[in-house]
C-alpha positions as a Markdown table, in Angstrom:
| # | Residue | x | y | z |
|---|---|---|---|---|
| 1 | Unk | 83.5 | 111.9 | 109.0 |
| 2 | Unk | 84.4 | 108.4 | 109.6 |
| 3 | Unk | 85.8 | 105.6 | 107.2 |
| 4 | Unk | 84.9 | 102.8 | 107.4 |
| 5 | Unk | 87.6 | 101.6 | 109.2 |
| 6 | Unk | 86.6 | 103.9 | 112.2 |
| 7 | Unk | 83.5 | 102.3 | 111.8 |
| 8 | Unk | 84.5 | 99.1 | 112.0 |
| 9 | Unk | 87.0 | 99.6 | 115.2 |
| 10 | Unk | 84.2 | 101.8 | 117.3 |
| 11 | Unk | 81.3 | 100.3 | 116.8 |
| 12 | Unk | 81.8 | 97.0 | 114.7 |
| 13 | Unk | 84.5 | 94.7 | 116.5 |
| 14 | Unk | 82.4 | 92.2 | 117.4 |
| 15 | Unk | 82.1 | 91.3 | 113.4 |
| 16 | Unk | 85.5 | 89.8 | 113.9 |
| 17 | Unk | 85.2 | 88.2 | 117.5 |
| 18 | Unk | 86.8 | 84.1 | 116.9 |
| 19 | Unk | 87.3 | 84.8 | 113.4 |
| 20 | Unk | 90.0 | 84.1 | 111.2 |
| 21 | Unk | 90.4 | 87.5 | 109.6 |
| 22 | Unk | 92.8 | 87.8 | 106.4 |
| 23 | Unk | 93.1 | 91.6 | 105.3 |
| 24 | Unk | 93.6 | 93.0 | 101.8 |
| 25 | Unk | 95.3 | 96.6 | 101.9 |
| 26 | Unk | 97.9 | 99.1 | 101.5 |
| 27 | Unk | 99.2 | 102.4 | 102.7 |
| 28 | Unk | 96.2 | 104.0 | 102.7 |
| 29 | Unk | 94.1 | 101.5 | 105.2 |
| 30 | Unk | 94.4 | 104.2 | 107.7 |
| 31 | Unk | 92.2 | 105.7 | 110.4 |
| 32 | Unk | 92.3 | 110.2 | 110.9 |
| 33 | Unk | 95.3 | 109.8 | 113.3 |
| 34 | Unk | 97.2 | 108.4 | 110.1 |
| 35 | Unk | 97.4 | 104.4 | 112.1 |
| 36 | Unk | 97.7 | 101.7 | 110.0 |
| 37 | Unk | 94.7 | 99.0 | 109.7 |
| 38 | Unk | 97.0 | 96.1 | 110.3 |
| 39 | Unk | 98.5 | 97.7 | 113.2 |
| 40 | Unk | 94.7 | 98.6 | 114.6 |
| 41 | Unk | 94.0 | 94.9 | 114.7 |
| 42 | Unk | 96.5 | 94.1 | 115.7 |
| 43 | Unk | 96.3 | 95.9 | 118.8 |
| 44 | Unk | 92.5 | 95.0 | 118.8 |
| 45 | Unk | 93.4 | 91.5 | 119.3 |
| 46 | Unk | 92.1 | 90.2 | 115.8 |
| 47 | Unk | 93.3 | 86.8 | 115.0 |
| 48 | Unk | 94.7 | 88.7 | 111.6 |
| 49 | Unk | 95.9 | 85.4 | 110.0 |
| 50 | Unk | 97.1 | 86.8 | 106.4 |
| 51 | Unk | 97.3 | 90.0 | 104.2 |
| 52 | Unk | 96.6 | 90.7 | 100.5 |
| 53 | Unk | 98.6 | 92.9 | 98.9 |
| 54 | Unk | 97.5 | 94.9 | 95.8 |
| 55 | Unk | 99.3 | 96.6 | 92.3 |
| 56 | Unk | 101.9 | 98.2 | 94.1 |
| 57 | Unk | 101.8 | 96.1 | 97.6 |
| 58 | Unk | 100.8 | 96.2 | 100.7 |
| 59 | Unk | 103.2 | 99.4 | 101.7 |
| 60 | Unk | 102.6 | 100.6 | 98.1 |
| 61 | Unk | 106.2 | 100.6 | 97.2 |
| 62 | Unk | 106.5 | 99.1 | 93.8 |
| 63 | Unk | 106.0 | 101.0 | 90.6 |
| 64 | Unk | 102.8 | 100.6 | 88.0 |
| 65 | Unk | 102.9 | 97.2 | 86.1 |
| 66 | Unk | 106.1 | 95.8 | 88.5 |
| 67 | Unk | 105.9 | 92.7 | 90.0 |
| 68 | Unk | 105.2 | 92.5 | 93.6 |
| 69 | Unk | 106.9 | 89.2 | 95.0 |
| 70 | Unk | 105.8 | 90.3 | 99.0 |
| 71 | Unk | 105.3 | 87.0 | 101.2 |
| 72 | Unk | 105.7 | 88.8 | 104.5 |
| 73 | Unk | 104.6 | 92.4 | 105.5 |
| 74 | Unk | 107.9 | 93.9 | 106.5 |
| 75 | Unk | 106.6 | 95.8 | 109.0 |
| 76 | Unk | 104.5 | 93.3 | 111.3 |
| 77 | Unk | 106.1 | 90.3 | 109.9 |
| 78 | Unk | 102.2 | 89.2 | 109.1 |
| 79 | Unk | 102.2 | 86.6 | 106.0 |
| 80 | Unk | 101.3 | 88.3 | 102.9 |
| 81 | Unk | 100.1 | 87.2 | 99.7 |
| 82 | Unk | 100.8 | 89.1 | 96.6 |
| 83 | Unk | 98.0 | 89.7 | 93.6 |
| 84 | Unk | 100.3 | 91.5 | 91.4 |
| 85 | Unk | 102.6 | 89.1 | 90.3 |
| 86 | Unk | 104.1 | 88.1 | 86.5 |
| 87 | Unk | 101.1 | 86.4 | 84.9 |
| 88 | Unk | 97.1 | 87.3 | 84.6 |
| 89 | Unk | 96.7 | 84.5 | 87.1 |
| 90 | Unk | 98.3 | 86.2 | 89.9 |
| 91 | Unk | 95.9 | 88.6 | 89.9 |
| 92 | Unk | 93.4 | 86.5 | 91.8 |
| 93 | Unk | 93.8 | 84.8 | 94.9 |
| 94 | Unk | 94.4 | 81.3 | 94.7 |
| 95 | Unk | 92.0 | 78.8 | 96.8 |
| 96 | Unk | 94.5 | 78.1 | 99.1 |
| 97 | Unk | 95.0 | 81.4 | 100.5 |
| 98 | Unk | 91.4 | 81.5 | 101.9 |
| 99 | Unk | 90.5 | 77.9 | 103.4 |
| 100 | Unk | 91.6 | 78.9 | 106.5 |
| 101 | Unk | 90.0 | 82.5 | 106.6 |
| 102 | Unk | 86.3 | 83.1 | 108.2 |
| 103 | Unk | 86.3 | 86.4 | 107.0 |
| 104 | Unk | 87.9 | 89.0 | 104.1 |
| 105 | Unk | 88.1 | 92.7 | 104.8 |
| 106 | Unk | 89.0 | 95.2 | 101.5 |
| 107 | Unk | 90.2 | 98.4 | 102.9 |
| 108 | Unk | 92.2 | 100.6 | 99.7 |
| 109 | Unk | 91.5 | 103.7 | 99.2 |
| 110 | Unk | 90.2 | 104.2 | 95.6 |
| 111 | Unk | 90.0 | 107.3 | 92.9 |
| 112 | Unk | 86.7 | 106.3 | 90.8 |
| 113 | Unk | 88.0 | 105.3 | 87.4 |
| 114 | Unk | 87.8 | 101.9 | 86.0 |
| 115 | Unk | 91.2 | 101.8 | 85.1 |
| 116 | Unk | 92.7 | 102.1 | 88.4 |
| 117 | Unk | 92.6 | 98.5 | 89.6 |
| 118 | Unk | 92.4 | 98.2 | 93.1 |
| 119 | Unk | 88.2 | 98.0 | 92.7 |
| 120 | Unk | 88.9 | 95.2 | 90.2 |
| 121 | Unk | 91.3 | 93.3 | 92.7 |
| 122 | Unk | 88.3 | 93.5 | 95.4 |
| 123 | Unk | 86.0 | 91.8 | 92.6 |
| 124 | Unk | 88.4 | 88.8 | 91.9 |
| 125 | Unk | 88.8 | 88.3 | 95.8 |
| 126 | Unk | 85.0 | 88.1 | 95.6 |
| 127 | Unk | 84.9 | 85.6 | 92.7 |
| 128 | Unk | 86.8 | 83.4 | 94.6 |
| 129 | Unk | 86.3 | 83.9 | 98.7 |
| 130 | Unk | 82.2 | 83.7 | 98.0 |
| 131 | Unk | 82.2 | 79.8 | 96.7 |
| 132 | Unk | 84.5 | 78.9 | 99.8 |
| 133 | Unk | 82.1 | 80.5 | 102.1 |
| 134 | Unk | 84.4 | 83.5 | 103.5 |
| 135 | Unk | 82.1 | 86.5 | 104.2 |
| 136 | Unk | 83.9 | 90.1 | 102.8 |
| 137 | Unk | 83.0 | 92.9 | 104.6 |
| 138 | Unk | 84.0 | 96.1 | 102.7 |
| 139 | Unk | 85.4 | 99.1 | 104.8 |
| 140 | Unk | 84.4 | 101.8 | 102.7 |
| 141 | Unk | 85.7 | 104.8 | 102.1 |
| 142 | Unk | 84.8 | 108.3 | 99.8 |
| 143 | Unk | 85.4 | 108.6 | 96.4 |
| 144 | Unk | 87.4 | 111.4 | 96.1 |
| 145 | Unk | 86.6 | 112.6 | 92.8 |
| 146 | Unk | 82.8 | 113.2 | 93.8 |
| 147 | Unk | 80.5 | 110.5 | 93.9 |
| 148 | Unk | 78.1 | 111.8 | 91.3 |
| 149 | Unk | 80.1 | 113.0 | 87.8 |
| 150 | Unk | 79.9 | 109.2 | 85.1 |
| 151 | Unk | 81.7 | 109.9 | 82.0 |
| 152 | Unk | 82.4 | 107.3 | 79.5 |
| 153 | Unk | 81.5 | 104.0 | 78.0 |
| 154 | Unk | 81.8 | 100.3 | 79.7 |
| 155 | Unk | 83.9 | 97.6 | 78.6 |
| 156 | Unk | 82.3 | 95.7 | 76.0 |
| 157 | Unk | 82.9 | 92.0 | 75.6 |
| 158 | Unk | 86.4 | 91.0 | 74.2 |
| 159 | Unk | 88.4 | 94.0 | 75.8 |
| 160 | Unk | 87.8 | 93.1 | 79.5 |
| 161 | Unk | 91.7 | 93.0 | 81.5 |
| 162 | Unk | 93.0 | 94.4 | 84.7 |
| 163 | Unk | 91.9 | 97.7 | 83.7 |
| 164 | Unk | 88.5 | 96.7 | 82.6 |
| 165 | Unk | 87.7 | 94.0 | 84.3 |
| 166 | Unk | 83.9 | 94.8 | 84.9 |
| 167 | Unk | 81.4 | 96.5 | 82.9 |
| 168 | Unk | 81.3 | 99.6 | 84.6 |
| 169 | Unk | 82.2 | 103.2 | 83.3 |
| 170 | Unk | 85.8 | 105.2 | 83.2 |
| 171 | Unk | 84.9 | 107.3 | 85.6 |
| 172 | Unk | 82.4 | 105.5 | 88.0 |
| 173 | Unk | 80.8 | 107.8 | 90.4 |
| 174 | Unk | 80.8 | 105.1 | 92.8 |
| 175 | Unk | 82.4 | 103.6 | 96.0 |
| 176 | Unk | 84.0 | 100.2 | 96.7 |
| 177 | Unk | 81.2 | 99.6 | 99.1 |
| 178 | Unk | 78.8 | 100.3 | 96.1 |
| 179 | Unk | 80.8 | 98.5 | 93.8 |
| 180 | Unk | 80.6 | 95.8 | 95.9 |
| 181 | Unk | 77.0 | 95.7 | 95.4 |
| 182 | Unk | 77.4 | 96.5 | 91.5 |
| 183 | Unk | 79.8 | 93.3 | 90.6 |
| 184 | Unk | 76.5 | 90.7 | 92.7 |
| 185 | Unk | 73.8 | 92.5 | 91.0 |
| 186 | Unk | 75.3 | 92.7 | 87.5 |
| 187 | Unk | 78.4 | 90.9 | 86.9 |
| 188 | Unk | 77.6 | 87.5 | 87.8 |
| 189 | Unk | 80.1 | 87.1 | 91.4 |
| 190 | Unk | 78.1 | 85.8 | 94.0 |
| 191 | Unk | 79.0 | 86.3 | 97.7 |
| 192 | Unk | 78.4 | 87.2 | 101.1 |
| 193 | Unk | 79.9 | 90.8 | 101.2 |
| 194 | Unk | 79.0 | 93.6 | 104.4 |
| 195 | Unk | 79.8 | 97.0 | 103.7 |
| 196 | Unk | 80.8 | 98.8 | 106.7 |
| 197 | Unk | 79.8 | 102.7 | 105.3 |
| 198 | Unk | 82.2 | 105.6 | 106.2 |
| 199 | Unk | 79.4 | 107.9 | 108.3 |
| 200 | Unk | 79.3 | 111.8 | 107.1 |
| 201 | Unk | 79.7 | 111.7 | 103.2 |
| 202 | Unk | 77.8 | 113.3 | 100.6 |
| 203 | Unk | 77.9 | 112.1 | 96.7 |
| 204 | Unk | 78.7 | 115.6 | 96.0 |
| 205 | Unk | 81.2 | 116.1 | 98.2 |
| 206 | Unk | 85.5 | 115.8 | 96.7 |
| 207 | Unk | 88.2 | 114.4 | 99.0 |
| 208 | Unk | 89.5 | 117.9 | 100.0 |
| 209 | Unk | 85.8 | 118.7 | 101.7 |
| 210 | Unk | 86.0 | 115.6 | 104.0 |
| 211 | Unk | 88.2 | 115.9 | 107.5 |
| 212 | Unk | 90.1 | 112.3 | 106.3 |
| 213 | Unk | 93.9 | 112.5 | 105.7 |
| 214 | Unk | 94.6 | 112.6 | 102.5 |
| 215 | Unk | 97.5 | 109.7 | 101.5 |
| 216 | Unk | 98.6 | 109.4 | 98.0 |
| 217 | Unk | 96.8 | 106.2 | 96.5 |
| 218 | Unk | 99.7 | 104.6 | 94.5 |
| 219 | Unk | 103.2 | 106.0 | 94.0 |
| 220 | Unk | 101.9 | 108.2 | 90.7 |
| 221 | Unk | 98.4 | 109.3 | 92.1 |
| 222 | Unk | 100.5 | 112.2 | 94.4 |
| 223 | Unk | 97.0 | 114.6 | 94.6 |
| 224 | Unk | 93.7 | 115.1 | 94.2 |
| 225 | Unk | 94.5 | 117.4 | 91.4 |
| 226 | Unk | 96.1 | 114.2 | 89.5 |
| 227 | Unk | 93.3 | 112.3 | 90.8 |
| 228 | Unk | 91.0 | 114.3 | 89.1 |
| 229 | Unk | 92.5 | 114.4 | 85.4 |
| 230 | Unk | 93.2 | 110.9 | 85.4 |
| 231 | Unk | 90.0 | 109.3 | 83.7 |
| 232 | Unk | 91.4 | 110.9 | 80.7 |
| 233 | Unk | 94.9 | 111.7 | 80.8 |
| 234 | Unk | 95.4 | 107.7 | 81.6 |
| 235 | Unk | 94.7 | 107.6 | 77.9 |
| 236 | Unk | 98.0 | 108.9 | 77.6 |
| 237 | Unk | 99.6 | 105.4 | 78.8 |
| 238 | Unk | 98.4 | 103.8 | 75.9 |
| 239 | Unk | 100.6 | 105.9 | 73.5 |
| 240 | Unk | 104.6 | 106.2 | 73.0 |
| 241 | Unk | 104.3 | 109.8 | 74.7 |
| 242 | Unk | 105.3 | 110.2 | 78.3 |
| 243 | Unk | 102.3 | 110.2 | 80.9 |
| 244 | Unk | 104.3 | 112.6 | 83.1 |
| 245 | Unk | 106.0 | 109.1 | 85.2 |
| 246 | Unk | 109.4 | 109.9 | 86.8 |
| 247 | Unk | 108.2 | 113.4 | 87.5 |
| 248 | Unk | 106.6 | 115.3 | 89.8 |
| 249 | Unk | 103.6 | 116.1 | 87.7 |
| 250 | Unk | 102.3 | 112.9 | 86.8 |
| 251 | Unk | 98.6 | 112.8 | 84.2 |
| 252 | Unk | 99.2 | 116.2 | 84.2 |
| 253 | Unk | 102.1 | 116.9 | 82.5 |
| 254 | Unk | 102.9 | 115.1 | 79.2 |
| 255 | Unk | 105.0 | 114.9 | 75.7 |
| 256 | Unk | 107.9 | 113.7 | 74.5 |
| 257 | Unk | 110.9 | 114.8 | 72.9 |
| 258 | Unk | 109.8 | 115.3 | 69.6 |
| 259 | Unk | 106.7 | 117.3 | 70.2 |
| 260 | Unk | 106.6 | 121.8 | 69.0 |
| 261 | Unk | 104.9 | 122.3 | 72.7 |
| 262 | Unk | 103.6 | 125.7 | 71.4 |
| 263 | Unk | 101.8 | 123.9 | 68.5 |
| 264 | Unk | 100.6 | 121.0 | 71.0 |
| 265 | Unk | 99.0 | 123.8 | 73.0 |
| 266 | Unk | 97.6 | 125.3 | 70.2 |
| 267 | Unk | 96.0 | 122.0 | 68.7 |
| 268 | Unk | 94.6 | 121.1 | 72.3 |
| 269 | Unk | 92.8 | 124.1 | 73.1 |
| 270 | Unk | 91.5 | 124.4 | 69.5 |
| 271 | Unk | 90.2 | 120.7 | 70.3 |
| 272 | Unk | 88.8 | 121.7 | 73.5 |
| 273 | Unk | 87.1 | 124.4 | 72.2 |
| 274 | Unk | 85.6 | 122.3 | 69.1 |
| 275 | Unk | 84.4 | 118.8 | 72.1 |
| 276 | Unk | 83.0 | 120.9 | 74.2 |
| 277 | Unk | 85.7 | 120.7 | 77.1 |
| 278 | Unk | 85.6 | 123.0 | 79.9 |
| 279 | Unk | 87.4 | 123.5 | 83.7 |
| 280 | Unk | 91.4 | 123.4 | 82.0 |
| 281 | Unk | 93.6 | 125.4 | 80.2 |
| 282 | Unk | 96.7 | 123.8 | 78.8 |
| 283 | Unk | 100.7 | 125.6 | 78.9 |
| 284 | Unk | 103.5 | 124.7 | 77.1 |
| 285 | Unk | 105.6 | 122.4 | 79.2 |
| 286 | Unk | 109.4 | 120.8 | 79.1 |
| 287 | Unk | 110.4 | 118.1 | 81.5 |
| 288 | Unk | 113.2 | 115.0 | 81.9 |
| 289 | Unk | 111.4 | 112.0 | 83.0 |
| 290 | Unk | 113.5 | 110.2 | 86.0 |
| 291 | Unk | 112.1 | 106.8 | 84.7 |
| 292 | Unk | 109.8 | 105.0 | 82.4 |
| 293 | Unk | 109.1 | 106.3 | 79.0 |
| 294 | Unk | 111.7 | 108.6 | 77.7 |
| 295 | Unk | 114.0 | 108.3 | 80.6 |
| 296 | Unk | 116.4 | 111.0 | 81.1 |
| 297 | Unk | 115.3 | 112.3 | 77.7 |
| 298 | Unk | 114.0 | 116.4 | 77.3 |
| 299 | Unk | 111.2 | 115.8 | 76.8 |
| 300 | Unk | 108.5 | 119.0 | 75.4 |
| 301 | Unk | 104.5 | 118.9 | 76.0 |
| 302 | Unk | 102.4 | 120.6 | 77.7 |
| 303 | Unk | 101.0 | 120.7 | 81.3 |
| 304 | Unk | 97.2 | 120.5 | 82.2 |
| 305 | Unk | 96.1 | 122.8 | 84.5 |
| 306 | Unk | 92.4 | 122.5 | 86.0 |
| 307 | Unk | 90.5 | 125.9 | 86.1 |
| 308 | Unk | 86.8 | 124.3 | 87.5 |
| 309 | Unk | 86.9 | 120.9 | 88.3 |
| 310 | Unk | 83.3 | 120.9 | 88.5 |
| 311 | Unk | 82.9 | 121.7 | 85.0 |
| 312 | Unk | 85.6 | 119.2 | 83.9 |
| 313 | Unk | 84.7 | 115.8 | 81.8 |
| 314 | Unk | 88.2 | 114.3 | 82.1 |
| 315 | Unk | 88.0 | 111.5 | 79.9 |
| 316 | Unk | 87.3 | 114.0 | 77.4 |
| 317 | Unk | 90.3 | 115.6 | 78.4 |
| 318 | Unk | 91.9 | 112.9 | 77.8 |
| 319 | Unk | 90.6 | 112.0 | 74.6 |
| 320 | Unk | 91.5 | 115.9 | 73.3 |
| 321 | Unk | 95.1 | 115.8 | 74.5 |
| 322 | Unk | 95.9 | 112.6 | 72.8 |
| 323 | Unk | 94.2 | 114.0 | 69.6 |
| 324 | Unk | 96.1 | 117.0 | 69.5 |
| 325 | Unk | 99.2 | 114.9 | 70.1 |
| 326 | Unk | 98.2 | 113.0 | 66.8 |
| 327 | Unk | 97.7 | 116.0 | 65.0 |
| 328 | Unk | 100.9 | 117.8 | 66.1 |
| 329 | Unk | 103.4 | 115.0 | 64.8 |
| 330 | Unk | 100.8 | 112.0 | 62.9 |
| 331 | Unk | 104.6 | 110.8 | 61.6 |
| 332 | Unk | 105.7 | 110.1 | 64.9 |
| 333 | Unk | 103.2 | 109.3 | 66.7 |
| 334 | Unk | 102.1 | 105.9 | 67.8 |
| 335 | Unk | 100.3 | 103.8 | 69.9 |
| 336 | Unk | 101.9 | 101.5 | 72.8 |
| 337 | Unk | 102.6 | 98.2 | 71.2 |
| 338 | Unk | 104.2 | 96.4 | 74.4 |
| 339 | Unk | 101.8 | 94.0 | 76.4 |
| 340 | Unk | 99.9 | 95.8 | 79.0 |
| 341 | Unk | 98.6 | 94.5 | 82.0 |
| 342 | Unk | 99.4 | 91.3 | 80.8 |
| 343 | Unk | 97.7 | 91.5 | 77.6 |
| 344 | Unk | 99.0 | 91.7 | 74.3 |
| 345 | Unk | 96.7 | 91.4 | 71.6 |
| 346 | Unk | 94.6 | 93.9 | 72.1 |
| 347 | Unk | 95.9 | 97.3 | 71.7 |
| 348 | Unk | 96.2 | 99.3 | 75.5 |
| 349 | Unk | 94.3 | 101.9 | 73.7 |
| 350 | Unk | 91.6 | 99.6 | 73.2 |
| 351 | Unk | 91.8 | 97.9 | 76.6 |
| 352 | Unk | 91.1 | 101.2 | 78.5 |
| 353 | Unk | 87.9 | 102.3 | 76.3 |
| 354 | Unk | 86.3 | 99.3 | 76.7 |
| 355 | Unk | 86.0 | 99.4 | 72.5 |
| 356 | Unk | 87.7 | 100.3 | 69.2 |
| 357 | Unk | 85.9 | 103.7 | 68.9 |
| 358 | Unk | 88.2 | 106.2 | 70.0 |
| 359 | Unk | 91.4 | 104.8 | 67.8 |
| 360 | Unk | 89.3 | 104.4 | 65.2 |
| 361 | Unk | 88.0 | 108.0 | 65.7 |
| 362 | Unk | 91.5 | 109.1 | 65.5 |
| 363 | Unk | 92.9 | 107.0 | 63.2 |
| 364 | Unk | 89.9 | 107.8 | 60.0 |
| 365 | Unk | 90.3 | 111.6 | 61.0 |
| 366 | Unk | 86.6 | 111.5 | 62.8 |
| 367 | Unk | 84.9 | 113.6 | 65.2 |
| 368 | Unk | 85.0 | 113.6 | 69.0 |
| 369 | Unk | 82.1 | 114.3 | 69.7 |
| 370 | Unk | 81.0 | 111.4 | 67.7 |
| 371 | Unk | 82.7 | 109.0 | 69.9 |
| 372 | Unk | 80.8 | 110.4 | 73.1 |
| 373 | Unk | 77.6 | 110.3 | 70.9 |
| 374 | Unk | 77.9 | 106.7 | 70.5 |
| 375 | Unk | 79.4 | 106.0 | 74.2 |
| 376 | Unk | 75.7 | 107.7 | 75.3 |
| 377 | Unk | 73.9 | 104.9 | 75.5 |
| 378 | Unk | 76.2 | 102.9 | 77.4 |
| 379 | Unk | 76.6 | 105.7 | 79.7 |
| 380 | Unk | 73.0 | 106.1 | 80.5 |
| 381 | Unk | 73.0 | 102.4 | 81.0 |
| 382 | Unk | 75.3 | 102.1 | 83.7 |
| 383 | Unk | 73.5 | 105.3 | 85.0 |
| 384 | Unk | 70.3 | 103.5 | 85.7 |
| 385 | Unk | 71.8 | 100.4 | 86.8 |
| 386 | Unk | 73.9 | 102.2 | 89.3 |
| 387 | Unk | 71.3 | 103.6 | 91.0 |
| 388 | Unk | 70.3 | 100.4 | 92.7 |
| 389 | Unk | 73.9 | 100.1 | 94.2 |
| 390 | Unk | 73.7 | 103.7 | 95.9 |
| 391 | Unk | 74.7 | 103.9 | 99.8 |
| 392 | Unk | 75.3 | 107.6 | 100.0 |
| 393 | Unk | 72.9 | 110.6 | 99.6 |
């Protein structure tokens, strides 16, 4: 296989030849010999006039929701511009930061799921480089978690944020590059955007059957394992319990200090077995959380473990665990109430569905499978539309 970095350096150079070429990255811009981008074009002799940096930043060092206040990469000393500050507007680039760039490249590896934002970061560069006439070429890389499995709704109007920011599904099935595509043909950004395909991937194909390095995507995204739970067991973020931050384990393990794990396990595979969900089995789990929610605490859940990924609908996962949280402890629990991702008057729960369904499935004591029953249509939707973004076979 190649990214499309490789691409771009062996065959593609002369894309950038008297350009002014700005970069948005981080840590995982990187070709098979585990070089950086920056330091490639560098070397190349690219007139790399600026860096975007990400959630996270540019050498991924900063934790989930923390402000990012980069203005030089510290490594190449290249000037660097943050979109992960402390508002809603930092999140897109301002004007300024692209008059003097000919073109954009995107290179970030992502893990197909609508909340993870770095897809939603390449859109708003989009919005605002294609009116100012800077062409972004997208250097396109696999999506790990198979690029045919969609599960879930899409954001419906009124719940769009920075983990929704495009009507697309949780769990996508698609790449950047396609994305790319996707946000011209049916979210209304217009702009001239190349796609630079990695050569030798197959849709069906997970990050573990590629020959590409495998670098953790952001500082709680450690696997592909945790990669692969996550469509669902981000749900988890949206709730007072501990998403498994500050351990080892993150998405996959998960509780909190009031929780019986036995009867957690117990309610969760009961729940699994009544939805439908297959490719896990669940354990009962205590861990002490090194930061975040219920820091320091001992804290008792349980721990996912994946049986048959390719049997697994995550966000279903997802949607059982929390349910069986309810269940276990409906006194105690309760849903996250602090603004998130910048947003506070919509519930977080809300924001990462896309729509009031799920809570409201939980809340009146409803079915599951109902909320997937009404998601269908939106599902199939995206499906269909999808197809006309497809780069891969």
């Amino acid at each position: 296989m190649r990214s499309g970095l490789e691409v771009l350096l062996d065959d593609r150079l002369d894309l950038l030849h008297g350009k002014r070429v700005a970069l948005c990255c981080n840590h995982t811009a990187i070709d098979r010999q585990l070089h950086h981008a920056i330091d490639r074009l560098l070397a190349a002799g690219v007139n790399l006039v600026r860096l975007f940096g990400p959630e996270h930043g540019v050498r991924a060092t900063a934790q989930d929701m923390e402000e990012v206040g980069e203005t030089k990469d510290p490594v190449t000393g290249v000037p660097t511009v943050s979109l992960y500050g402390d508002d809603a507007a930092s999140l897109h680039p301002s004007p300024e930061t692209l008059v003097d760039v000919d073109v954009l490249l995107f290179d970030i590896q992502d893990i197909g799921t609508r909340f993870y934002t770095y897809q939603a970061t390449l859109g708003f560069l989009m919005q605002v480089a294609g009116p100012l006439g800077v062409k972004v070429i997208v250097l396109d890389r696999p999506n790990p978690i198979n690029g045919v499995s969609v599960e879930g709704n899409i954001v419906h109007e009124g719940f769009e944020s920075f983990v929704g920011a495009f009507p697309i599904a949780i769990r996508h099935a698609m790449t950047v590059g396609e994305l790319s595509t996707y946000f011209q043909r049916y979210c209304g950004v217009v702009c001239e955007v190349e796609v630079i395909a990695c050569e030798g991937w197959r849709r069906e194909q997970w990050f573990d059957q590629t020959d590409l390095p495998w670098v953790y995507p952001s500082p709680n995204m450690p696997t592909l394992e945790t990669a692969t739970v996550y469509p669902g067991m981000c749900l988890v973020e949206a709730t007072q319990l501990s998403e498994g931050r500050g351990t080892t384990r993150p998405f996959n393990l998960f509780g909190a200090p009031h929780l019986d794990p036995q009867q957690l396990v117990k309610l969760a595979q009961d729940g699994a077995t009544k939805a439908g969900l297959e490719g896990v089995a669940f354990r009962p789990a205590a861990f002490n959380p090194g930061f975040q929610k219920h820091t320091g605490a001992s804290c008792t859940g349980l721990e996912v473990h994946l049986t048959d990924r390719n049997r697994l609908n995550a966000t279903l996962l997802g949607m059982v665990v929390v349910e069986a949280a309810w269940r276990a402890d409906p006194e105690q629990f309760a849903w996250r109430t602090e603004p998130y991702e910048f947003i506070d008057d919509v519930p977080a729960i809300d924001l990462l569905c896309g729509d009031t369904l799920y809570r409201e499935c939980l809340e009146n004591g409803g079915d599951l499978r109902d909320v997937l029953t009404a998601w269908e249509p939106d599902r199939q939707g995206f499906i269909e539309r999808r197809a006309t973004c497809l780069i891969y076979e």
